[in-house]
C-alpha angles and dihedrals in degrees: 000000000000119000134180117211135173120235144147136243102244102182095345088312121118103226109180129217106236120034120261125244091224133110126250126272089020120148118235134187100229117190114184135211130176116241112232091214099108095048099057089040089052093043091046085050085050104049089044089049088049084041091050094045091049094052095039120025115192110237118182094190088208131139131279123229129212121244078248095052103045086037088046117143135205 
């Protein structure tokens, strides 16, 4: 009987996400392969993150100090 299942590695253990229908104590042959999941999610944030700081840039507006007047001493 062969299954594919989806896990994650929690301390350097596979613990997958739905239990197995196997007996305990019985030997498997595991082959593992990343899912490529994360890294699209994280590169499609980033690009709308770029994409929202291009169309609309933050300005305070507010005033600049001077390295004298943020290092100024009484």
């Amino acid at each position: 009987m062969q299954t594919q299942i989806t896990a994650t590695v929690v301390d350097g253990v596979i613990k997958p996400d739905q239990p197995l229908s196997l007996p305990n104590n019985t030997r498997v042959q595991v082959t593992v392969e990343p899912t490529e999941d994360w890294r699209v999610k994280m590169r499609e944030g980033l690009e709308g993150m770029r994409r929202l700081i291009e169309e609309q840039p933050m300005r305070s507006g507010g005033l600049r100090y001077t390295r004298d007047e943020l290092h100024e001493r009484s």
